[in-house]
N, C-alpha and C positions, 0 to 999 in steps of 0.2 A: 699208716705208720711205715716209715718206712727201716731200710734196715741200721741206717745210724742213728736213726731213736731209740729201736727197740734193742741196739748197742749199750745207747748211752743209760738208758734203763735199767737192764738189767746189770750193767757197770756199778751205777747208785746202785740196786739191790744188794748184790755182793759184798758193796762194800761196807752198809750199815750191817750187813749183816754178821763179817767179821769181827766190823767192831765190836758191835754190841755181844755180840759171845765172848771177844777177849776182855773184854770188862767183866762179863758175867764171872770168867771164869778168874781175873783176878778178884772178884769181891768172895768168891764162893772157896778157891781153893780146892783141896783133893775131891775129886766127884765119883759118885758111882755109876755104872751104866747106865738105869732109868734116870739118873740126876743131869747125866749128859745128852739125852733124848731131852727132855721136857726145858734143860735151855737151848736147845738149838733149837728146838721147835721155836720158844719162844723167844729169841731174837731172830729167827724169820716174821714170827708175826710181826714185831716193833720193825722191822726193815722193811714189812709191806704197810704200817704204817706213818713210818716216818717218810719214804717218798711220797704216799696219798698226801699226807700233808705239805709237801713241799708242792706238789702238783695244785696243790688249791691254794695257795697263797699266791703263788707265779700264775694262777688260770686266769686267763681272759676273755 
């Protein structure tokens, strides 16, 4: 791998994973601490699954 892959990678990372917390957080509204851990946790997880999945559809 080299280093403009693992650029371009972790760029996609980052960037579902934005997303997906600013959606979480517009559907969810005012949050508490542990409310704000368990959706950030989990829009990393969906950000490390939505590039897997783009990786397997583009794999060759």
């Amino acid at each position: 791998m080299t280093w403009r892959t693992a650029f371009s990678a972790a760029f996609e990372l980052v960037g579902w994973w934005v997303g997906l917390t600013l959606l979480w957080l517009v559907l969810i509204g005012p949050v508490d601490t542990v409310e704000g851990v368990v959706g950030l946790s989990c829009a990393a997880v969906g950000a490390v699954a939505a590039r897997l999945a783009g990786r397997a559809v583009t794999w060759r």
